[in-house]
LOKOLDO-802982 format. One record per residue (C-alpha): x, y, z. Coordinates in nm, 2 decimals, padded with zeros to 4 digits. Example, Ala and Ser with C-alpha at 12.3 -4.5 7.8 and 13.67 -1.06 7.14 Angstrom:
<pts>
<X: 01.23 Y: -00.45 Z: 00.78>
<X: 01.37 Y: -00.11 Z: 00.71>
</pts>
This chain:
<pts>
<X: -04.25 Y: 00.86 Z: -00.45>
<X: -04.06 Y: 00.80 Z: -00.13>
<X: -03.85 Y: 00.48 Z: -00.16>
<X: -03.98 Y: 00.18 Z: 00.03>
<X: -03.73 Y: -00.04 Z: 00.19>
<X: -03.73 Y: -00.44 Z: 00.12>
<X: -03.84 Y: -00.50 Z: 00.50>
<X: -04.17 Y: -00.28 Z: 00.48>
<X: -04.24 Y: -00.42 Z: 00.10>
<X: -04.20 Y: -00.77 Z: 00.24>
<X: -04.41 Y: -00.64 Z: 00.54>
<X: -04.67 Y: -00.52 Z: 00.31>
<X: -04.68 Y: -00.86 Z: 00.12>
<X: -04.75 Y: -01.06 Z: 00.39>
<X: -05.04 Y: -00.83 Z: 00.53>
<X: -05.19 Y: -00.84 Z: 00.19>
<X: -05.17 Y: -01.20 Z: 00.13>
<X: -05.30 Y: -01.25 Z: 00.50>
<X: -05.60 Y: -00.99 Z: 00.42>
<X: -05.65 Y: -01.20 Z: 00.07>
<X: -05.67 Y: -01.53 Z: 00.21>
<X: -05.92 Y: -01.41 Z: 00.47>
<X: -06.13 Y: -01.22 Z: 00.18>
<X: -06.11 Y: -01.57 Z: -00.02>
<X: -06.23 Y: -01.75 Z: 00.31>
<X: -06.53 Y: -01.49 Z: 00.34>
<X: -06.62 Y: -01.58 Z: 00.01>
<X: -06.67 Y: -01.92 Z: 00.05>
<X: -06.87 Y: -01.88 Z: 00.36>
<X: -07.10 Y: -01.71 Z: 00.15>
<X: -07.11 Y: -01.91 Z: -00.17>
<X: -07.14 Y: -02.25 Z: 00.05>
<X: -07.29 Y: -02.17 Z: 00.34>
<X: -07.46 Y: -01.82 Z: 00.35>
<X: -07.62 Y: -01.82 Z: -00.01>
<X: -07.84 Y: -02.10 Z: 00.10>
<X: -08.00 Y: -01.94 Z: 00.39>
<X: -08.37 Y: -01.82 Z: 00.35>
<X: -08.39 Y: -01.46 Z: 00.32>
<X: -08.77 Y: -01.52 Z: 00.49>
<X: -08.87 Y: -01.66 Z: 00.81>
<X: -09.02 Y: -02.00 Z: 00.77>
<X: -09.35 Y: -02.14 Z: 00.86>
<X: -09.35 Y: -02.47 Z: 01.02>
<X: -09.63 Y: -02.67 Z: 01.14>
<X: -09.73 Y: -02.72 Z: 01.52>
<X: -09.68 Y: -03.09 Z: 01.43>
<X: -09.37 Y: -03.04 Z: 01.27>
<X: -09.11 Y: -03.18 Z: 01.52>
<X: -08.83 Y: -02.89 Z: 01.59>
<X: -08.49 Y: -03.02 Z: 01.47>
<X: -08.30 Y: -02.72 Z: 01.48>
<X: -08.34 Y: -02.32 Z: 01.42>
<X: -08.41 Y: -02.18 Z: 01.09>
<X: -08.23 Y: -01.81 Z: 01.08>
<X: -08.31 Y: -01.54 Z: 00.85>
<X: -08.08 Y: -01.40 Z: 00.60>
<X: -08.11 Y: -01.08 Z: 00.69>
<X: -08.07 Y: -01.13 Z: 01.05>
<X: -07.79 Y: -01.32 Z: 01.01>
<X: -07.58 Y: -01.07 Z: 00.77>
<X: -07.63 Y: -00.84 Z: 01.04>
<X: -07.48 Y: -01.01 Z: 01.29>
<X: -07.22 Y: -01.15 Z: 01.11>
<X: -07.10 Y: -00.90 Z: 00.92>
<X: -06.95 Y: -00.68 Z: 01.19>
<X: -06.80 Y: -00.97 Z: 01.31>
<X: -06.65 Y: -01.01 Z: 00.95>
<X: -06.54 Y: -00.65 Z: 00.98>
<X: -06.33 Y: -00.70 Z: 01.30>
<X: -06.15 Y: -01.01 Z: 01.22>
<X: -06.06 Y: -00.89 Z: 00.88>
<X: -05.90 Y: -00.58 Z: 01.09>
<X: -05.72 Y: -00.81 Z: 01.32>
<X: -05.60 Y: -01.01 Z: 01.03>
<X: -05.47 Y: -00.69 Z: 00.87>
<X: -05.26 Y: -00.63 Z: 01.20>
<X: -05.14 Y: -00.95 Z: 01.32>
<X: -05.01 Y: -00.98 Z: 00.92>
<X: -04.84 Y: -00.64 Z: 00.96>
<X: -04.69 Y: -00.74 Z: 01.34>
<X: -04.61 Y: -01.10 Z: 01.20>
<X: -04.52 Y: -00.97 Z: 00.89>
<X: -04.29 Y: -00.69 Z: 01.02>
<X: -04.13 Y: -00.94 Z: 01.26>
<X: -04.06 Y: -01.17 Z: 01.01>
<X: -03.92 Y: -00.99 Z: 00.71>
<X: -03.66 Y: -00.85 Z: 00.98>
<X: -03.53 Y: -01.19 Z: 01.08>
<X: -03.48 Y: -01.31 Z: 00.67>
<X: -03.33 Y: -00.99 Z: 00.62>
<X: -03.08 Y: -00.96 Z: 00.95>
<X: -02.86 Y: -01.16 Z: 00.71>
<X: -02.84 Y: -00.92 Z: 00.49>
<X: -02.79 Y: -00.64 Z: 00.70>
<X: -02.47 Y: -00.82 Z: 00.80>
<X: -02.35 Y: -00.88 Z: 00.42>
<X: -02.43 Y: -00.51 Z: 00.35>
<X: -02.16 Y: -00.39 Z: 00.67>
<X: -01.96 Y: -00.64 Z: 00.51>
<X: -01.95 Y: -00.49 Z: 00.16>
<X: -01.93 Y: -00.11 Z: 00.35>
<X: -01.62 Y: -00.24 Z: 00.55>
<X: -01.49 Y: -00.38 Z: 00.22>
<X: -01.54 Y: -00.07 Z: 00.03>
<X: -01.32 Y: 00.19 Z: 00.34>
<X: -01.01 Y: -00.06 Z: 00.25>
<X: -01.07 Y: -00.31 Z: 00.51>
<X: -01.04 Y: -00.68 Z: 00.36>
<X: -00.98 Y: -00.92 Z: 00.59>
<X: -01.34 Y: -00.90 Z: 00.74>
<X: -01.54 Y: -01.18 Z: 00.71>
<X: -01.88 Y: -01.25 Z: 00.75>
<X: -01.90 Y: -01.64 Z: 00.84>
<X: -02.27 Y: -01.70 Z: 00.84>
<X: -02.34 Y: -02.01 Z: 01.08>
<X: -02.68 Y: -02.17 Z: 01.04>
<X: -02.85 Y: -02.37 Z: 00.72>
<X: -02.76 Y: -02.35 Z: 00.37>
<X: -02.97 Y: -02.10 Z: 00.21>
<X: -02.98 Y: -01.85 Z: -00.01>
<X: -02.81 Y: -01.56 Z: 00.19>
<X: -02.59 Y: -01.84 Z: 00.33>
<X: -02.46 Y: -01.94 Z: -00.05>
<X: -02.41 Y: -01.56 Z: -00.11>
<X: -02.23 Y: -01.51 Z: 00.24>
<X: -02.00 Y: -01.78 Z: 00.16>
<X: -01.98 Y: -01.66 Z: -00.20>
<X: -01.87 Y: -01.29 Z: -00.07>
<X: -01.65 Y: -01.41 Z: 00.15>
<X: -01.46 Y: -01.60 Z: -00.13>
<X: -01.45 Y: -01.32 Z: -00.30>
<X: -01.34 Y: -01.05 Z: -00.04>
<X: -01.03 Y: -01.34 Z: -00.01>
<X: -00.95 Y: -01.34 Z: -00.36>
<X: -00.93 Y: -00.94 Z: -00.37>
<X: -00.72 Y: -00.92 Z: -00.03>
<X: -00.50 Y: -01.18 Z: -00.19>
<X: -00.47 Y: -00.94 Z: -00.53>
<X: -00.48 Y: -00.63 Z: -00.36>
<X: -00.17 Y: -00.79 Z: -00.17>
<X: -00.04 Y: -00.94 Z: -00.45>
<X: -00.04 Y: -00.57 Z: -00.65>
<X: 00.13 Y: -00.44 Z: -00.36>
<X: 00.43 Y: -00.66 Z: -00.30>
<X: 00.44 Y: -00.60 Z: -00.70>
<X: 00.43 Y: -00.27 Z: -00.71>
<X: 00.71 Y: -00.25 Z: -00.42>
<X: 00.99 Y: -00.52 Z: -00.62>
<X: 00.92 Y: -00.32 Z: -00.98>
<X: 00.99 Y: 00.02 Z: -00.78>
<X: 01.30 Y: -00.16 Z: -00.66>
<X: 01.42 Y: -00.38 Z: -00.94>
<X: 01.39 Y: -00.03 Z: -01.20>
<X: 01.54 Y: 00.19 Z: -00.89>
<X: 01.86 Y: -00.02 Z: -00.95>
<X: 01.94 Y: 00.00 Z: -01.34>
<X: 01.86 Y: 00.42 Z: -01.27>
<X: 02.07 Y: 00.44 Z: -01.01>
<X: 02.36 Y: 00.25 Z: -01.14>
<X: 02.28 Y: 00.50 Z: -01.48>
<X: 02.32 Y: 00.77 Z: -01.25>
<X: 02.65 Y: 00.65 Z: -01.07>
<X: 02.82 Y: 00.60 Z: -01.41>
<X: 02.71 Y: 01.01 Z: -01.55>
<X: 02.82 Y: 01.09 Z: -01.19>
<X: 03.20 Y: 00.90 Z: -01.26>
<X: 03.19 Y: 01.06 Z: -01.61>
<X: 03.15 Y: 01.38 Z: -01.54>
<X: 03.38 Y: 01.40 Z: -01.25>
<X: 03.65 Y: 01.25 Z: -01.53>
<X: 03.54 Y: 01.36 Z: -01.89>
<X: 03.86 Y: 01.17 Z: -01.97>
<X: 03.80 Y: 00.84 Z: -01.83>
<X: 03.45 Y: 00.79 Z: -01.97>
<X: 03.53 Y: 00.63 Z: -02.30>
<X: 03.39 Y: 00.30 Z: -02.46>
<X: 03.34 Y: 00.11 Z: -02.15>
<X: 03.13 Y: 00.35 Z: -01.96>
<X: 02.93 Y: 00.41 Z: -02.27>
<X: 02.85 Y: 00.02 Z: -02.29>
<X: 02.80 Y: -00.03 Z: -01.94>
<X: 02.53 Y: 00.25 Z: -01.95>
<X: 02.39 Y: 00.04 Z: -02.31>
<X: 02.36 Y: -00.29 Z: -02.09>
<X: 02.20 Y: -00.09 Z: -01.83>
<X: 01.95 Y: 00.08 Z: -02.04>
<X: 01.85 Y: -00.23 Z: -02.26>
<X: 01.81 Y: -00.38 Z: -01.87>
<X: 01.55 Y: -00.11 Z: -01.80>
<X: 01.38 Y: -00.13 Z: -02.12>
<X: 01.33 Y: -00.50 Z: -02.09>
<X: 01.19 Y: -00.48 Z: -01.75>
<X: 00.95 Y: -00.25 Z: -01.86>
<X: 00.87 Y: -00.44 Z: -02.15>
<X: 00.82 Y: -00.72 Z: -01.92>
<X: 00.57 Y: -00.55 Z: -01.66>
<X: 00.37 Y: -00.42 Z: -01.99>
<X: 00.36 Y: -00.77 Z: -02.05>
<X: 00.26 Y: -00.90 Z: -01.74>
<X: 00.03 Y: -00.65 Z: -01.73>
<X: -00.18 Y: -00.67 Z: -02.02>
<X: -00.16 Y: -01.06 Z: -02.07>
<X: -00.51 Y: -01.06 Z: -02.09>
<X: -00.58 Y: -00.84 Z: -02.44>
<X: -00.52 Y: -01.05 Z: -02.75>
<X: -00.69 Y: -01.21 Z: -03.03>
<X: -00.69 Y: -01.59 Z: -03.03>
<X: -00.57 Y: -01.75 Z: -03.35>
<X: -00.45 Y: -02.10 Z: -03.45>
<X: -00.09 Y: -02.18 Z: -03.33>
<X: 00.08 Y: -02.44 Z: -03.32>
<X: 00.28 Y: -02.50 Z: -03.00>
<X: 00.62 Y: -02.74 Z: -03.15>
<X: 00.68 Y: -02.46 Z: -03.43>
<X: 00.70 Y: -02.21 Z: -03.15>
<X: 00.96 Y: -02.46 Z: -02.94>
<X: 01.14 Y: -02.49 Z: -03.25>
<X: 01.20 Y: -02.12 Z: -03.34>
<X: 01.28 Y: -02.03 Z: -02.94>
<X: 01.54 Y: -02.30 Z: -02.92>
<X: 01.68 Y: -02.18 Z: -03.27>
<X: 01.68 Y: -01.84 Z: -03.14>
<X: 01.85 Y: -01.95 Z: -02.78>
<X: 02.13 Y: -02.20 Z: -02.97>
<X: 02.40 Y: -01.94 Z: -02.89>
<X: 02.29 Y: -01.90 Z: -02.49>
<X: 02.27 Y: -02.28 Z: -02.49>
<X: 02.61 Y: -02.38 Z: -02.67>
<X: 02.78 Y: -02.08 Z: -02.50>
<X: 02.72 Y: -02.28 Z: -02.16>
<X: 02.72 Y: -02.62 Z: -02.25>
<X: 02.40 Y: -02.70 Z: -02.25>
<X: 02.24 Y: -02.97 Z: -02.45>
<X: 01.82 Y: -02.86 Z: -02.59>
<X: 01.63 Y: -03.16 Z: -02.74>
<X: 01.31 Y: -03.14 Z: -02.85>
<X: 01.04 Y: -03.40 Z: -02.90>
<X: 00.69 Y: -03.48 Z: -02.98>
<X: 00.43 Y: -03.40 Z: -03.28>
<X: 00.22 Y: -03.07 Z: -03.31>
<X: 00.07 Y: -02.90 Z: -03.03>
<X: -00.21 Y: -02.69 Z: -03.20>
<X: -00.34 Y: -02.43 Z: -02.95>
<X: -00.61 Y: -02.11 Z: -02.98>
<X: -00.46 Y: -01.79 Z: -02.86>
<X: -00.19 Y: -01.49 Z: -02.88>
<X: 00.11 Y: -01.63 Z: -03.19>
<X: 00.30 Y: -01.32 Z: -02.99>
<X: 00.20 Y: -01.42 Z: -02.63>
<X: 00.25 Y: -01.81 Z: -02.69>
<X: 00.58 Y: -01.73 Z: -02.83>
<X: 00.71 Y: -01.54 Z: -02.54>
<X: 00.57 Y: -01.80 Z: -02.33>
<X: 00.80 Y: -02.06 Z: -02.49>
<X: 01.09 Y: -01.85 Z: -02.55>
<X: 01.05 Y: -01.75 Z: -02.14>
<X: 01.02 Y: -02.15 Z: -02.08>
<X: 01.32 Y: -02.22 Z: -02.28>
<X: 01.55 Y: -01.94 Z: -02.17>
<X: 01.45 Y: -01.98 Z: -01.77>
<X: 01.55 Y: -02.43 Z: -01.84>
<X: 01.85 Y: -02.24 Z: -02.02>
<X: 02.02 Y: -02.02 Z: -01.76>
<X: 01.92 Y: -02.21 Z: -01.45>
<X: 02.08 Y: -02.52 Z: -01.56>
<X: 02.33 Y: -02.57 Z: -01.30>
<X: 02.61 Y: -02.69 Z: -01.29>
<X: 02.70 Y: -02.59 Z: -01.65>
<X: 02.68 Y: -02.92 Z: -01.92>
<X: 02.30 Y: -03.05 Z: -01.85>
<X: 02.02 Y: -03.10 Z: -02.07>
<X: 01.69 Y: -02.96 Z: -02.19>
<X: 01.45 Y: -03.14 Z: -02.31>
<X: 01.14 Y: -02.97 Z: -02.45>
<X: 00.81 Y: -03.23 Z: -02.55>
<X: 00.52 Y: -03.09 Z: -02.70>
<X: 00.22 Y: -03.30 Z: -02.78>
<X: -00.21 Y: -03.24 Z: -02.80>
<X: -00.20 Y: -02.86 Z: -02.62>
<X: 00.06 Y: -02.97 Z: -02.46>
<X: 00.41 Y: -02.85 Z: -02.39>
<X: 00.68 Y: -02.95 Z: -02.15>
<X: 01.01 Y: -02.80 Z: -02.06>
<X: 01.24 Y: -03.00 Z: -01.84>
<X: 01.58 Y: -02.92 Z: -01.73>
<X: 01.85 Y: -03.08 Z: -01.51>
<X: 02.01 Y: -02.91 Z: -01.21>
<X: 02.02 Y: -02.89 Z: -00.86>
<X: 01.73 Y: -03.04 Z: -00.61>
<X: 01.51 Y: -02.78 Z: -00.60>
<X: 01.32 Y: -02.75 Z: -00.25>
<X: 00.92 Y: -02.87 Z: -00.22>
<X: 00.84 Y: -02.49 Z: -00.08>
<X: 01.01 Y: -02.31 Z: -00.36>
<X: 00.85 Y: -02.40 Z: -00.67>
<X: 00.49 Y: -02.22 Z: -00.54>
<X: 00.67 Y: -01.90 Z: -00.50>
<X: 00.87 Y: -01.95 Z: -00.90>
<X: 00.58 Y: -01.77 Z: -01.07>
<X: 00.57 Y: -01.52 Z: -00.84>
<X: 00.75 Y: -01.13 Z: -01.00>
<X: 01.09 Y: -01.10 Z: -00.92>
<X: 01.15 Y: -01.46 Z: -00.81>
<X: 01.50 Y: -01.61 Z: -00.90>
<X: 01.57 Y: -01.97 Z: -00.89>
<X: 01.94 Y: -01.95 Z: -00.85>
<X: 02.20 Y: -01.75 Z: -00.71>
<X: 02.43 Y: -01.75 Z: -01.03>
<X: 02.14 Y: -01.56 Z: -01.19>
<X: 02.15 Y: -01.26 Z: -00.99>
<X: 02.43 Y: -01.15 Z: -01.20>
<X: 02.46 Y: -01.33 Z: -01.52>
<X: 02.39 Y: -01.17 Z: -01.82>
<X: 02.09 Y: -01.34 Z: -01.93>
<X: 01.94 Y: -01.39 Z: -01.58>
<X: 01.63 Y: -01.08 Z: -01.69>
<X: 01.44 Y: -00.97 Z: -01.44>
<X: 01.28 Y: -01.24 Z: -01.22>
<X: 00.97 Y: -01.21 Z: -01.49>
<X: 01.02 Y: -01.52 Z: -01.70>
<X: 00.79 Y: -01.72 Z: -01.53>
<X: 00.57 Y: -01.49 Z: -01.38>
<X: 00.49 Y: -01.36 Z: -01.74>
<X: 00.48 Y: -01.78 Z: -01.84>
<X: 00.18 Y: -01.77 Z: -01.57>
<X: 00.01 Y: -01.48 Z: -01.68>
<X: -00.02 Y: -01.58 Z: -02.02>
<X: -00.13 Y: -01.93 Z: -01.97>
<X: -00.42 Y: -01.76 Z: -01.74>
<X: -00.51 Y: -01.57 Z: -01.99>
<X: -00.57 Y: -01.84 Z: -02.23>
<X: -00.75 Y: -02.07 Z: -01.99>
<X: -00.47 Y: -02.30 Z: -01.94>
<X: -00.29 Y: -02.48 Z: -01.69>
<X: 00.10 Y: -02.47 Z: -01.59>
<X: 00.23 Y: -02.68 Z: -01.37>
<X: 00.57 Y: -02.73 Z: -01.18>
<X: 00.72 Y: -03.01 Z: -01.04>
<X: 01.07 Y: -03.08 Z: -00.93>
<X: 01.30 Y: -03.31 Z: -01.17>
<X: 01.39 Y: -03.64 Z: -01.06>
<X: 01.70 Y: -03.61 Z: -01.08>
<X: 01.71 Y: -03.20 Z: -01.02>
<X: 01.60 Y: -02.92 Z: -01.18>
<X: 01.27 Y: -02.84 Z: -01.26>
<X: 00.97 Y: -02.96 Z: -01.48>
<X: 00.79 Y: -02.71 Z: -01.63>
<X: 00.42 Y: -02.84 Z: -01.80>
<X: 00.20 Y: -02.58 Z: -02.00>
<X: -00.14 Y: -02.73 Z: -02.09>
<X: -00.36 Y: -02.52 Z: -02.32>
<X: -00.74 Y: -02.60 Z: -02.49>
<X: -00.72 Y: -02.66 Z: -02.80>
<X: -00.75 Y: -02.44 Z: -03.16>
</pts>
């Protein structure tokens, strides 16, 4: 069977209702009206005054029924004109949608349809595939810009690898203990950031169980101490339970990210951290430097740094921590939130449903 476009079916539909609306009217013309005609010729008295004129059945039938015939014909192609007509203007919105979606499907993403007009149903799903067509150029771009820092971030750690075989080959004397830990700290550099983008990119695959967000704070800051006392800095932590549904593995490398980002980018050295969990809630706050309005949006961004200093400390990772913090919070339907510290520094606020 040959496959009938939506414009001829709607085409189709219209003729037929048009044809069984005049067939229905037909049929009451006959039940009412024709039915009660005499199917004889009457006989009426010379004194019978004339009021009107008395057909015959017969006689009428075959007059009107040709008649019948050849406005049910016209009906049949004024509803296939009208109908034809018709079905293309409800449809010329979709004819634009559908160039739309083949556009979007070569590559091309920053077409838009922009339906003008009344608020419809094509006009909901214009509006709805423009939405989306913005959402994908912003991930496509997003993917992109990703895919460009992670080839440049692990470019770095292989070509430093690289430089220090090169300098130990050239003097097999020379390479002792220190080239053989530079090349450790450069290696465990590589395997975290690939750890990291693994993370970042499979955020989404877990199995929710009951956790409980302040035993997670605890352990992170227990595991941190040494980072914290070996630069002066000073981690409190407050509040009651925070019980939350997700990933025990995700959640924790949420906190311990939380805790080691408030860490390290506490500048100068000798602030404060102050970590407050409550009802699927947990805050991080650290003290610092005034951070600027337009920075924090780009924080949670890969490869974003807050500080200079952590370019090339030791613990400064890879520009992850809080793009990882992000992903998993997504992931588990939650919110995260940053806001500058009153003072300086940076406020950090994770907001999760509950067990």
């Amino acid at each position: 069977m040959p496959r009938l476009s939506a414009r001829l079916k709607l085409t189709l539909s219209y003729a037929g209702f048009l044809m069984l609306a005049g067939g229905m009217l037909l049929a009451a013309v006959w039940l009412f009206l024709l039915r009660y005609v005499p199917d004889r010729a009457l006989i009426v008295s010379a004194e019978t005054p004339e009021t009107g004129v008395f057909p015959v059945r017969s006689n009428l039938l075959h007059v009107f029924a040709p008649r019948a015939a050849a406005v049910m014909l016209i009906l049949l192609l004024f509803g296939l004109a009208g109908g034809w007509i018709l079905a293309g203007r409800m449809l010329a919105p979709l004819h634009r949608i559908t160039a739309a979606a083949r556009l979007a499907g070569t590559g091309s993403l920053s077409h838009r349809i922009r339906m003008t007009g009344r608020q419809d149903e094509f006009r909901e799903l214009s509006d709805a595939f423009d939405a989306m067509l913005e959402q994908l150029e912003s991930h496509v771009d997003e993917q992109r810009r990703f895919a460009a820092n992670a080839s440049h971030e692990l470019r770095t750690p292989l070509a430093v690898s690289r430089t220090l075989l090169d300098v130990a080959r050239r003097d097999p004397d020379r390479a002792g203990d220190e080239v053989i830990e530079r090349l450790h700290a450069v290696n465990q550099r590589a395997i975290d950031l690939t750890e990291a983008l693994l993370l970042l990119s499979h955020g989404d695959r877990f199995t929710r169980h009951d956790v409980d967000l302040s035993l997670l704070a605890e352990e992170a800051v227990e595991t941190l101490l040494p980072l914290a006392e070996q630069r002066g800095v000073t981690v409190e932590v407050t509040g009651g339970p925070a019980r939350a549904g997700g990933s025990p593995e995700l959640l924790a490398r949420m906190v311990t990210n939380l805790v080691q980002n408030a860490i390290v980018h506490n500048l100068p050295a000798g602030g404060t951290v102050a970590i407050h969990t409550g009802a699927g809630l947990l805050r991080v706050e650290n003290t610092g430097r005034p951070l600027p309005p337009d920075l924090l949006p780009t924080l949670i961004e890969p490869f974003q740094r807050g500080s200079e200093r952590a370019r090339t400390d030791e613990h400064a990772g890879v520009g992850l921590g809080l793009a990882i913090v992000h992903s998993i919070v997504r992931a588990h339907d939650g919110t995260l939130e940053l806001a500058p510290g009153p003072a300086g520094g940076l406020v950090v606020t994770v907001r999760l449903p509950g067990a």
